[in-house]
PLY file of the C-alpha trace (Angstrom):
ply
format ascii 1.0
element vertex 337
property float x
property float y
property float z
element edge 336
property int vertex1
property int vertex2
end_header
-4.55 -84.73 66.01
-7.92 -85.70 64.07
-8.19 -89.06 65.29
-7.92 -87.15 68.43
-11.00 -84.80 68.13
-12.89 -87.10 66.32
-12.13 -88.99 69.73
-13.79 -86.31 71.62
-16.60 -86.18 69.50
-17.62 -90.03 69.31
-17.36 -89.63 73.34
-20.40 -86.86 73.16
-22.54 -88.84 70.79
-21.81 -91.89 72.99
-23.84 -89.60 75.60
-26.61 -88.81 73.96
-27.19 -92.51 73.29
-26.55 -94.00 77.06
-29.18 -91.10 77.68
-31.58 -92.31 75.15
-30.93 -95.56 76.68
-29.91 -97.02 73.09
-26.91 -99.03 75.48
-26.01 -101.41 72.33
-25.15 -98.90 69.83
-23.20 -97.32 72.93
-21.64 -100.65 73.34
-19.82 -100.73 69.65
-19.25 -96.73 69.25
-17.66 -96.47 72.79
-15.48 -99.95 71.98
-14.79 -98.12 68.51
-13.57 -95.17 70.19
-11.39 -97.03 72.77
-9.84 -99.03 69.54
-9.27 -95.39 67.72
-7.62 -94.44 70.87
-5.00 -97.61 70.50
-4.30 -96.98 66.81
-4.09 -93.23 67.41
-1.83 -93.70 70.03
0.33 -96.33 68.11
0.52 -94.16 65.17
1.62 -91.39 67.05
4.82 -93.55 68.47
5.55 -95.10 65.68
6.03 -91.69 63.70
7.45 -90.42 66.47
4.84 -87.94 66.70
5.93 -85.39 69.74
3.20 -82.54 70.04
2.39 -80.53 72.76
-1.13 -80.09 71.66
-1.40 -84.00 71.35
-0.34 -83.98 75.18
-2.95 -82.04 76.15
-5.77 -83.04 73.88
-4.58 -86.82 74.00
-5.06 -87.73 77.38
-7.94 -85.23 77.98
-10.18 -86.97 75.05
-9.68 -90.21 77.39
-11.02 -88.46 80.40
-13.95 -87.20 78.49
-15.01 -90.44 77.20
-14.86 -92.09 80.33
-16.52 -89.35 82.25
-18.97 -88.47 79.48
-19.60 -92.43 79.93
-20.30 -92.67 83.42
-22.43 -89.42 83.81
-24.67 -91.05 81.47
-24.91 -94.40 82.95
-25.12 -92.53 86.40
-28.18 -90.48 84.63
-29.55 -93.94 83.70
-29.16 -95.81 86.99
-26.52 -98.04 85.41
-23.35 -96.61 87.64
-23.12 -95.54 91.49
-22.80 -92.23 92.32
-19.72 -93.19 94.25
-17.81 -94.42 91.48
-18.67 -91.48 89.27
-17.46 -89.38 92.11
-14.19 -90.61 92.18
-14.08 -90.56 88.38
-14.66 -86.87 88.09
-12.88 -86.10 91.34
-9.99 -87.42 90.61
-9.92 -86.15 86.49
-11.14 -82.81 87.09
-7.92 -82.06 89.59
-5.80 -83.15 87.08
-7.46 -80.68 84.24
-7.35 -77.87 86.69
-4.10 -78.55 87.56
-2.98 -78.75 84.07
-4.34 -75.37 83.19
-2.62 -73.98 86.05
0.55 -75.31 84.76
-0.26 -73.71 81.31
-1.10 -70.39 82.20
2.32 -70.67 84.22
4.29 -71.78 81.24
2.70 -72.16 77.77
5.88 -74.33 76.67
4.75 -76.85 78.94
4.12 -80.22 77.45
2.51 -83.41 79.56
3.60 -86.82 79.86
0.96 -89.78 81.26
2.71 -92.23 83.99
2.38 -96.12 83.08
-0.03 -96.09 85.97
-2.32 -93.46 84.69
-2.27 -95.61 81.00
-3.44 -98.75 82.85
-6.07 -96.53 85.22
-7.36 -96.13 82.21
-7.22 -98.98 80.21
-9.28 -100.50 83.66
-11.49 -97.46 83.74
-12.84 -98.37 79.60
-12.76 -102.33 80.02
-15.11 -101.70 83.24
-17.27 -99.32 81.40
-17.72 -101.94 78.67
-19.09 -104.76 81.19
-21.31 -102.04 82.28
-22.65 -101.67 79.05
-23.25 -104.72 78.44
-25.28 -105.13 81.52
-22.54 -107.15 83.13
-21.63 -105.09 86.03
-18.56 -106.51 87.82
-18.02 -105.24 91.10
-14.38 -106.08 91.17
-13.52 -104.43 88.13
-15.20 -101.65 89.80
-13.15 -101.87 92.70
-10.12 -102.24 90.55
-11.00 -99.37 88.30
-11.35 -96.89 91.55
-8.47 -97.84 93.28
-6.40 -97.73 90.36
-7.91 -94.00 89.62
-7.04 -92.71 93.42
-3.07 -94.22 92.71
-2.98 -92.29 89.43
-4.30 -88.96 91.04
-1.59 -89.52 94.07
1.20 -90.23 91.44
0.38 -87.47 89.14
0.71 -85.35 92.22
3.62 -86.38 93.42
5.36 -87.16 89.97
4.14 -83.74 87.79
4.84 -85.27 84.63
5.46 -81.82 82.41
8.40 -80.80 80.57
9.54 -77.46 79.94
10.59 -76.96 76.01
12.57 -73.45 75.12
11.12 -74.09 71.29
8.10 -73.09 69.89
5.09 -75.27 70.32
2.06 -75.74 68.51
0.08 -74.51 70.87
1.25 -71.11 70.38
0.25 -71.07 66.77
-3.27 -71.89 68.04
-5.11 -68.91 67.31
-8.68 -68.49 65.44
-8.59 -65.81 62.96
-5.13 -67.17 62.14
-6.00 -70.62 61.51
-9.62 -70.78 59.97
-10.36 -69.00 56.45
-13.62 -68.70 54.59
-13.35 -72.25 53.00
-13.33 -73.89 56.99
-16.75 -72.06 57.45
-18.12 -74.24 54.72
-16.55 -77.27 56.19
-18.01 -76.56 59.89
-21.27 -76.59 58.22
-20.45 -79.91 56.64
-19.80 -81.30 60.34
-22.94 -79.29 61.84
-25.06 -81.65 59.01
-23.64 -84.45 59.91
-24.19 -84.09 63.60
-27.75 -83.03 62.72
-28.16 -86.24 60.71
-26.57 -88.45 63.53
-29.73 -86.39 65.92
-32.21 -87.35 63.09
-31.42 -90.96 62.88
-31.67 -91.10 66.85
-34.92 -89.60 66.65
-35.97 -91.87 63.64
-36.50 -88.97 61.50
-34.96 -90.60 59.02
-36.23 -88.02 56.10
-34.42 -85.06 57.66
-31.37 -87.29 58.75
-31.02 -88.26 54.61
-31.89 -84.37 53.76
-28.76 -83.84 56.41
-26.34 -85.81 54.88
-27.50 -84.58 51.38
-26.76 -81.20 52.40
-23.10 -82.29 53.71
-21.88 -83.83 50.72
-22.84 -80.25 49.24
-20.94 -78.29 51.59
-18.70 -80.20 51.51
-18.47 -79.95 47.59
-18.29 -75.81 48.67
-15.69 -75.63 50.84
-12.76 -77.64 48.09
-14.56 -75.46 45.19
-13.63 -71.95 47.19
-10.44 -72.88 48.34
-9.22 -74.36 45.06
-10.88 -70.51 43.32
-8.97 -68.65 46.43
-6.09 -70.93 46.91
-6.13 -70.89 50.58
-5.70 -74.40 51.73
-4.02 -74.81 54.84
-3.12 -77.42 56.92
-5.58 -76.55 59.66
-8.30 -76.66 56.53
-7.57 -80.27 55.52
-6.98 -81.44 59.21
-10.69 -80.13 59.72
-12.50 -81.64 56.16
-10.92 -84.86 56.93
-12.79 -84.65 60.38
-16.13 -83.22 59.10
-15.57 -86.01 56.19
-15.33 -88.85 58.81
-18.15 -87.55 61.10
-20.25 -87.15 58.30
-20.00 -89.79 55.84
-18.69 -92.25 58.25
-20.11 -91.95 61.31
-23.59 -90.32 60.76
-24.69 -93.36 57.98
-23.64 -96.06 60.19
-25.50 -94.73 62.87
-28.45 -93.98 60.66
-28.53 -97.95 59.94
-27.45 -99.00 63.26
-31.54 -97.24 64.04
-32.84 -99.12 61.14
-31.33 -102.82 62.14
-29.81 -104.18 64.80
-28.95 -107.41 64.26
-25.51 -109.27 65.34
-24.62 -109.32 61.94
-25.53 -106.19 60.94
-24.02 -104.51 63.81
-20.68 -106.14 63.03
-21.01 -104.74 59.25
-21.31 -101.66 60.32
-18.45 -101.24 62.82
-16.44 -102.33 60.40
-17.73 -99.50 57.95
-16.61 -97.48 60.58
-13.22 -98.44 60.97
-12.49 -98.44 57.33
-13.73 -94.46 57.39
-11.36 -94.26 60.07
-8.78 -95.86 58.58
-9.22 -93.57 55.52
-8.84 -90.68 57.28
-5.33 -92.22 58.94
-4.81 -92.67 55.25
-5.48 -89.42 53.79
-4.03 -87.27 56.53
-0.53 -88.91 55.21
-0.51 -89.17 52.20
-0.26 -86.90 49.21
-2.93 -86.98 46.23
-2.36 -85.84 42.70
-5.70 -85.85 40.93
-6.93 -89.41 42.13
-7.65 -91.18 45.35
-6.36 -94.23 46.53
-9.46 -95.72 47.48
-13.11 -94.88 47.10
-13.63 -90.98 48.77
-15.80 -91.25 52.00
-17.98 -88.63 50.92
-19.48 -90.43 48.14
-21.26 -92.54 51.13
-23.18 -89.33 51.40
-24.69 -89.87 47.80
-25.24 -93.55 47.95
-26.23 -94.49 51.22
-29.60 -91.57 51.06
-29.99 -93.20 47.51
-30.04 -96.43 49.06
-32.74 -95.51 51.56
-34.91 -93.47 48.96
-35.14 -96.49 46.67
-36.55 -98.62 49.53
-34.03 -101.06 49.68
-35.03 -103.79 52.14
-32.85 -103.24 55.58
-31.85 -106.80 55.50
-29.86 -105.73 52.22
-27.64 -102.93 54.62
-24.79 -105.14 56.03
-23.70 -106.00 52.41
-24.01 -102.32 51.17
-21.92 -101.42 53.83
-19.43 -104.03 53.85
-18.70 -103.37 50.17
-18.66 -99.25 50.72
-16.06 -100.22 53.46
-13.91 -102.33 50.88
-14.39 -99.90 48.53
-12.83 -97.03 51.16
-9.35 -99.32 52.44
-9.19 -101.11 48.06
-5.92 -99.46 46.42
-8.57 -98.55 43.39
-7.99 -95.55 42.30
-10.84 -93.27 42.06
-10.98 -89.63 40.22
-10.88 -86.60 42.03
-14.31 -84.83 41.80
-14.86 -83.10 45.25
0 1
1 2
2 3
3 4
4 5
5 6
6 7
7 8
8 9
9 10
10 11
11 12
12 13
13 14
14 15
15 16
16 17
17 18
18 19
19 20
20 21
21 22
22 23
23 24
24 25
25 26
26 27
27 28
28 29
29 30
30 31
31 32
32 33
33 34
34 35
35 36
36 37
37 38
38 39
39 40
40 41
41 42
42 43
43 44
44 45
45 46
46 47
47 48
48 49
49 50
50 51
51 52
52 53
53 54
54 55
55 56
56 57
57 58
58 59
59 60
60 61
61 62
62 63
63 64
64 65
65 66
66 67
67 68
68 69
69 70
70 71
71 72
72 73
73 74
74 75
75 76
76 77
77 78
78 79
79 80
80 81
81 82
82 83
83 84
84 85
85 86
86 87
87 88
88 89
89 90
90 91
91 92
92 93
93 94
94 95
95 96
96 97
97 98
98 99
99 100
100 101
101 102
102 103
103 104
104 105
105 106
106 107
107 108
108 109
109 110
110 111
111 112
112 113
113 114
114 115
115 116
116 117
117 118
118 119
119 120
120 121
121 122
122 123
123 124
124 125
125 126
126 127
127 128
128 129
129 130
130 131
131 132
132 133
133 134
134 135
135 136
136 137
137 138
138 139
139 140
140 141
141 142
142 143
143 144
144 145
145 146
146 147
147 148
148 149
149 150
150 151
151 152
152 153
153 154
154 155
155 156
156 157
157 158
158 159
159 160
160 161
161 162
162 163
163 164
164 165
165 166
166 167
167 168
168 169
169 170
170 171
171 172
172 173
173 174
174 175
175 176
176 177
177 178
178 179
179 180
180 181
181 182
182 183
183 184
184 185
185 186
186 187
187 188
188 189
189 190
190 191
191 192
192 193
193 194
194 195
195 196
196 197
197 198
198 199
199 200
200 201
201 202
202 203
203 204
204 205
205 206
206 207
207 208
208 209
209 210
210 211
211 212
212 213
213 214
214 215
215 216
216 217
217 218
218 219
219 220
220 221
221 222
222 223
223 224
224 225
225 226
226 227
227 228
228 229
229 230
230 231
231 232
232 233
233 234
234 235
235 236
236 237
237 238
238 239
239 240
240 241
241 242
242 243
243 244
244 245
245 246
246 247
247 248
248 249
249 250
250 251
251 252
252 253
253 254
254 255
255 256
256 257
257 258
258 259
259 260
260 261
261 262
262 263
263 264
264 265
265 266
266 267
267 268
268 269
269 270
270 271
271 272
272 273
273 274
274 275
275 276
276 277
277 278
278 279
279 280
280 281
281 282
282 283
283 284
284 285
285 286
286 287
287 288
288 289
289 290
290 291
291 292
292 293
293 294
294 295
295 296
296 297
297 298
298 299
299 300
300 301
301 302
302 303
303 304
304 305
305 306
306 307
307 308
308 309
309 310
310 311
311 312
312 313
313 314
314 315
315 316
316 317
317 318
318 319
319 320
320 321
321 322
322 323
323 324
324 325
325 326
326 327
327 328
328 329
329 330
330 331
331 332
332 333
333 334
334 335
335 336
């Protein structure tokens, strides 16, 4: 579930830079996402992951990132209003019509037709070509009438099961899930989306002091629930989220503002996976004093060190390349956070 909402969270930040009109740093977060998506998804099968909260939240971060996607490249003159009308048409009936469900039957769990899966598989390559300025008007086409056969399928063919067990979604509840260690986590995430707003800005000074103040929160929240022995699931599902968001995606974006080269750009992405793939790696596995690989928060140390000292941008791609080695290496590193 925390690829999944980190899903949902690259799709708003993919937003605010369509709307900024920064359309190649769009290009690689929004293919990023679409690739999390695949090895979320594959995961999830081959672990035989079944979930109702995943078949909800699953299928809805999809929708988000492609509508998200085409608001903003409506906003930017990029998409017709047509097409977006059909996207949002056709996903917001099938929201509303799964809430209706829910609030009918909260055991109700949601499968996606093959049709739907390839609607949208259409719906992400199209967006791509859009983003890279190559606007195809039969993937277009495709992507539309493909959307309009999903909607009349789902309606036809519901797609929801009935379980008599109890689901995950039931357990869902606030004051039962978060404690006071998850407060200092949220503000972990709320730096790091402050320091991914920074580096957009090119306020680079406050975007470093951001990601200072995460790895210190961050520092907080494993300090008070080791003192109060309260960690939970739900707490470590969250840090490893915050973690990602933070040291992951919020200092690759800072350098994706400071240079933009092919090269570069490549270096980073792949920074990007590897803090992905860390947090796959960390959300199953078990860890006994050290880590298998270096921790993704120490990115939030180097990388404002990095910057601080001056070091020339050109120098970036290799920093990056080797903290994303560093991340995936079997090296085993000593706890300290």
């Amino acid at each position: 579930m925390t690829l999944v909402f980190l899903r949902i969270l690259l799709s708003l930040i993919i937003f605010l830079f369509i709307v900024n009109q920064i359309y190649d740093l769009a290009f690689y977060l929004f293919g990023l996402t679409a690739l999390i998506a695949f090895f979320d998804g594959f995961l999830a099968k081959r672990n035989r992951v079944k979930s109702q909260l995943r078949s909800i939240f699953d299928p809805f971060a999809d929708k988000l990132l492609i509508n998200l996607t085409s608001i903003a490249l409506y906003l930017t003159g990029m998409l017709p209003l047509w097409v977006l009308v059909t996207f949002l048409i056709k996903d917001s009936l099938v929201v509303f019509g799964a809430i209706f469900v829910l609030v009918k039957n909260i055991k109700t769990t949601f499968r996606s037709s093959v049709v739907d899966k390839v609607s949208v598989f259409i719906q992400i390559i199209t967006l791509l070509s859009i983003l890279m300025e190559r606007s195809d008007y039969f993937l277009i086409w495709m992507a539309v009438t493909l959307a309009l056969f999903s909607l009349i399928i789902t309606l036809f063919r519901s797609g929801v099961v009935t379980v008599s067990k109890r689901t995950d979604l039931e357990d869902l509840r606030f004051k039962k899930l978060v404690k006071l260690p998850d407060y200092f986590t949220f503000l972990n995430l709320f730096m790091g989306l402050s320091a991914i707003l920074f580096a957009i800005n090119k306020r680079y000074n406050l975007s470093i002091l951001a990601l200072l103040l995460a790895v210190l929160f961050d520092y907080l929240d494993g300090k008070i629930a080791r003192l109060i022995k309260r960690q939970g699931e739900f707490g470590k599902q969250l840090d490893s989220l915050s973690d990602t968001v933070s040291f992951g995606i919020a200092p690759a974006i800072f350098a994706f503002t400071l240079i933009k080269t092919p090269f570069a750009l490549i270096m980073f992405t792949i920074f990007l996976f590897a803090g992905v793939l860390r947090l796959a790696r960390y959300n199953i596995m078990e860890f006994s004093g050290d880590y298998a690989g270096m921790p993704i928060t120490v990115n939030g140390v180097i990388l404002p060190l990095v910057y601080i000292f001056n070091t020339p941008y050109t120098v970036y791609p290799y920093i990056y390349l080797f903290l994303a080695i560093l991340m995936v290496s079997p090296v085993k590193f000593k706890k300290i956070f």
